[in-house]
N, C-alpha and C positions, 0 to 999 in steps of 0.2 A: 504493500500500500504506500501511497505517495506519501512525505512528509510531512505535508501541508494537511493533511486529516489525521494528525497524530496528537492527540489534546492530553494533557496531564489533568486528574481530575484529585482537587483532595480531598480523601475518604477518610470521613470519620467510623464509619461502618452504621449511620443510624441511618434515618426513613429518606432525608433530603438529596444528602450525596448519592445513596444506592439507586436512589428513582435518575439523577443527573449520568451516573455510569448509562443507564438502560435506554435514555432517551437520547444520549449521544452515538448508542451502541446502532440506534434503527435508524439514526442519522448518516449515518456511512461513516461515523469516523473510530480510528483503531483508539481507543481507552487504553491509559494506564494509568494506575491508581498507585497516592501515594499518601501514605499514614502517619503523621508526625505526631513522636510523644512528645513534648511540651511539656508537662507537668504534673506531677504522680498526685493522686489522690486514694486515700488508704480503704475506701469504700468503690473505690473502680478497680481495683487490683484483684485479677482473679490469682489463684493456691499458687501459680508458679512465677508469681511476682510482675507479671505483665499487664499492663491495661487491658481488660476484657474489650474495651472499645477495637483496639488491636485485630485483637480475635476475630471478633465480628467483620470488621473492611477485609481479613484475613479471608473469610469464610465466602463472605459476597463476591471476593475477586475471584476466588477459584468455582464458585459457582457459575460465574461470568465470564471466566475461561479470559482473564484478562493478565495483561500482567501488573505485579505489584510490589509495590517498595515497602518498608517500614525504613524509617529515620529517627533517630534521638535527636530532639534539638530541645533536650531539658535546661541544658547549661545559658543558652543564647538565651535564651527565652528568660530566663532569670535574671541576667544580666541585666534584659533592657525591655523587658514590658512590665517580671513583675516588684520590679525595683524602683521601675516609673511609677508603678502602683503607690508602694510606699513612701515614696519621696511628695509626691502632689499631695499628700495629708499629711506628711509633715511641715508642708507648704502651708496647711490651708485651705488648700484646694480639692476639687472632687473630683477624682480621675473618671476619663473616658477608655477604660484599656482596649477595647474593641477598635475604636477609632487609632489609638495609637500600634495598634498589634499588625493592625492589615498592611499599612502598609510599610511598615518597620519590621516586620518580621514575617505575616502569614505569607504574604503574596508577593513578597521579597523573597521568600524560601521557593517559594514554587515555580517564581520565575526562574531562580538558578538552578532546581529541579529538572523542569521544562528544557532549559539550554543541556544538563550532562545528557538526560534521557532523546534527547532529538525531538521535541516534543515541538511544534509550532504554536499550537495554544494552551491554556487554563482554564480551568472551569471548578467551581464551586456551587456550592449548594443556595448561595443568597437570593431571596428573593427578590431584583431588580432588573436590570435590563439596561441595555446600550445603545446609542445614536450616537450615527458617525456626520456632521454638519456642518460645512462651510470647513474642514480641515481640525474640527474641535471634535474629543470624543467626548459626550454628554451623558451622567449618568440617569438613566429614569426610572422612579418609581416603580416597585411590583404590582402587579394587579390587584397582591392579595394585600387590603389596607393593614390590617391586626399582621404582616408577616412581614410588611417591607421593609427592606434593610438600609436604603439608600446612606439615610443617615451616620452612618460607620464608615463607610466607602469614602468619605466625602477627602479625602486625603490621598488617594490612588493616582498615582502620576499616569499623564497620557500614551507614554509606551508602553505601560502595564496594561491597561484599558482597552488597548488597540490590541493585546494576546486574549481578552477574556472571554468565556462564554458563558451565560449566567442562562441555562436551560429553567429554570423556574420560574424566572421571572411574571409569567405571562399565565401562570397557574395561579388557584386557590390550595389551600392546605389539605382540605379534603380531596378537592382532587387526584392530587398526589400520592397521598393514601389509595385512594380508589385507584388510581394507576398500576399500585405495584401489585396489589391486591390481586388485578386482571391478569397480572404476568406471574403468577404464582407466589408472591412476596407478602402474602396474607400475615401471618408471624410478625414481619418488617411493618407491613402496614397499620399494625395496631402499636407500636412503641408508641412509647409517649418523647415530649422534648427534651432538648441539649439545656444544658443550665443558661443561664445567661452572662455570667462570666465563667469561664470555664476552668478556671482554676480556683474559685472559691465555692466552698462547700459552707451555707449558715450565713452566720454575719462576718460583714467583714472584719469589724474592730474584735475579732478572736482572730481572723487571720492575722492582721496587725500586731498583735502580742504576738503571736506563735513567730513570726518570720522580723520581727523587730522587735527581741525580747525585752533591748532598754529603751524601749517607747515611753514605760511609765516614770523612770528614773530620767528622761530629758526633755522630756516635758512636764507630766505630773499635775495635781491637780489644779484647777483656774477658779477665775470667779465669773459667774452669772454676772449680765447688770442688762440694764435698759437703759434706752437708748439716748437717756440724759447720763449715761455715768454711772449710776446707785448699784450696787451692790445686791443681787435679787438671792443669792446663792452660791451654791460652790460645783462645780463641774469635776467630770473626770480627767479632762485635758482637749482640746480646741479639735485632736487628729480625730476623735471619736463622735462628731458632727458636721453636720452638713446645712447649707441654706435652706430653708422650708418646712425644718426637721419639725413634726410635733412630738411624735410618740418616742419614749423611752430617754427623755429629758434629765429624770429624777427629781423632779421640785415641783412643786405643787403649788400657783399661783391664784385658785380660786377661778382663773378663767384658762381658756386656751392659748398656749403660749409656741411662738413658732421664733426659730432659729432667724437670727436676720442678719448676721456678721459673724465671723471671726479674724480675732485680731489674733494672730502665734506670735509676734513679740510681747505681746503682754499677757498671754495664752487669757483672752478674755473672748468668751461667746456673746455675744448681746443680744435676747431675746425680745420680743416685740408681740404687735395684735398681725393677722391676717392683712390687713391693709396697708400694714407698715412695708410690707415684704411688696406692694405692690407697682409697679415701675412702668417707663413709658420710652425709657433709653437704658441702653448697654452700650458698655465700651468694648470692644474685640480684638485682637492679636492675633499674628500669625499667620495672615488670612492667605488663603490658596484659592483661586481663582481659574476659572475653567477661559474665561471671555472677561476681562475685568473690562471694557471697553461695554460690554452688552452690562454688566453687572451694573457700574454708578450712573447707569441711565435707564435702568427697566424701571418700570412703573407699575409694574403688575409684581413686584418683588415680595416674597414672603421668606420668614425663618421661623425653623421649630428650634429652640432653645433647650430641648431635650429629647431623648427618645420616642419616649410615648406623645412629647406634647404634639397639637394641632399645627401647624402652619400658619403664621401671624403676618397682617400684612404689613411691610414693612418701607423703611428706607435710611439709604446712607446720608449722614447729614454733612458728614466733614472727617478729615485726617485731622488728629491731633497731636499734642507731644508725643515723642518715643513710636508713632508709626500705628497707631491704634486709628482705629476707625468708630464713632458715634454714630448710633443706629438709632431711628426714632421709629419705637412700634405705635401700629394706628390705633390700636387699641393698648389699653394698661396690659401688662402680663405678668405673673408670678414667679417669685425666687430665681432670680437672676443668680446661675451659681458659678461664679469665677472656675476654671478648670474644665467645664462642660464647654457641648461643642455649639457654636451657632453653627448651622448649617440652610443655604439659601437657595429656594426654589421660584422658579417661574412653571408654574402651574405644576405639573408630575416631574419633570426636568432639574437637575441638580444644578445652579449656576458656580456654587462654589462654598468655601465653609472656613471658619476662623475658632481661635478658643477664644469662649468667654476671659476675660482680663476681669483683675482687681477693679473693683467700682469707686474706690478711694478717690477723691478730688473729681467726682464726675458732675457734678454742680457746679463748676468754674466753665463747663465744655457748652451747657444747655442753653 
């Protein structure tokens, strides 16, 4: 078979990637599958020490008559996604590790993959899809709204874009199920899902002890206040919260009390009402731009400020100090959380995406 139908596909061995092996397979192109361990977790370990996930891509491949790889990339993976973990809450900030992992490590690995194995493209299980327009690769939305991934992607350089193929895109969840179901993959079709960070099991601030054991001896505990200053309480330490946080506070205020700041030099959280947290501008950083030319003059510009959140519509107001960008939402929106990603759409179409920045001195910009 010719080169150029030779796709590397990465298998995790659950419901997404095996359906993406099957529909590349009736596609004419030759599959090979390839399994990266990343990070041991002690409830996926099956008796001989190996990730049962392993096992499973193991089982699919040779059911598929395809070939396949297993890789250790424990060590990398530690080095720089889950370290980037820990360090953005030591910061203060709320890590996006998905966002940082794709294209820093997942689809970095699989492009150098793709190059030893002769492979011309990649393909993955995510739910979105690609437009190639005017010389720009676009990422767009999945069909299925509850699955689409865009958001994570929004960091994927254009030579990586231009190798991808995202077979699901264009599908719903059930579908897909129903799909493998049809090809004998009944067993497969009923799994349930991938966690959502995939190296944490639980909370994360038990990860945070476990893998940064002198977390509590460098930082340790803080004080509560609002947002005049005063003193509401005492905390466990700034790394163990997040913007918008209600539940598992520890202090009892008589009303509902949401997270609205942390300060890590003075390790002080400042809590607040619902409305306190509520905003109408963000500052941005970083920003990666698909068409920055189409980007500071769309008018139909929206950002989701979080995964799950909706699409807001939006606009760029100005470049300010240090190369940040002031963004005015048309409507208010909630807990603007430094470290998270803004990520910017014109309708289903990804235009490009930046990290939220410190809010600090953002009343001098407005």
């Amino acid at each position: 078979m010719e080169k150029n139908k030779r796709v590397l596909v990465g298998m995790s061995g659950g419901i997404d990637s095996t359906a993406v092996c099957l529909m590349l397979q009736e596609q004419g192109y030759e599959v090979v599958g390839v399994t990266m361990r990343v990070f041991d977790i002690a409830s996926q370990l099956a008796s001989d020490g190996q990730p049962k996930f392993v096992d499973e891509a193991r089982e699919v491949a040779v059911r598929l008559g395809i070939e396949h790889h297993v890789v250790d990339e424990r060590e990398p993976f530690r080095s720089s996604i889950v370290q980037y973990f820990i360090d953005e809450y030591m910061q203060g900030r709320t890590p996006n590790p998905c966002v940082m992992c794709n294209p820093l490590f997942k689809f970095r690995m699989l492009t150098e993959w793709a190059d030893r194995l002769g492979c011309a493209y990649i393909a993955t299980g995510h739910y979105v899809q690609t437009v190639c327009e005017h010389g720009h690769w676009y990422i767009v939305t999945g069909d299925d709204a509850q699955k689409d991934q865009s958001y994570f992607l929004w960091r994927l350089s254009q030579e990586v874009l231009a190798r991808c193929l995202f077979p699901l895109g264009g599908w719903k969840k059930p579908g897909v199920r129903q799909y493998l179901a049809d090809r004998n993959f009944a067993l497969k079709a009923r799994e349930g899902e991938s966690m959502e960070v995939c190296f944490i099991e639980g909370d994360y601030r038990d990860f945070l002890r476990q893998h940064c054991p002198q977390i509590d001896t460098l930082v340790g505990s803080g004080k509560f206040v609002d947002s005049a200053g005063r003193t509401l309480g005492t905390h466990q330490g700034y790394p163990y919260y997040t913007i918008g946080q209600r539940k598992g506070l520890g202090i009892a205020l008589g009303k509902p009390a949401y997270v609205l700041k942390l300060n890590p030099d003075k390790n002080t959280v400042m809590l607040g009402d619902a409305e306190q947290l509520a905003t109408q501008y963000m500052l941005v950083e970083q920003v990666l731009l698909v068409d920055a030319g189409r980007f500071f003059t769309e008018q139909q510009l929206t950002v989701r400020i979080r995964y799950r959140s909706r699409a807001v519509p939006c606009e760029v107001v100005r470049e300010v100090e240090g190369g940040k960008l002031l963004i005015r939402f048309h409507e208010a929106v909630s807990a603007v959380t430094p470290g998270q990603s803004a990520v910017f759409y014109v309708g289903n179409r990804l235009l490009g995406g930046a990290f939220i920045a410190s809010q600090r001195g953002i009343g001098q910009w407005i």
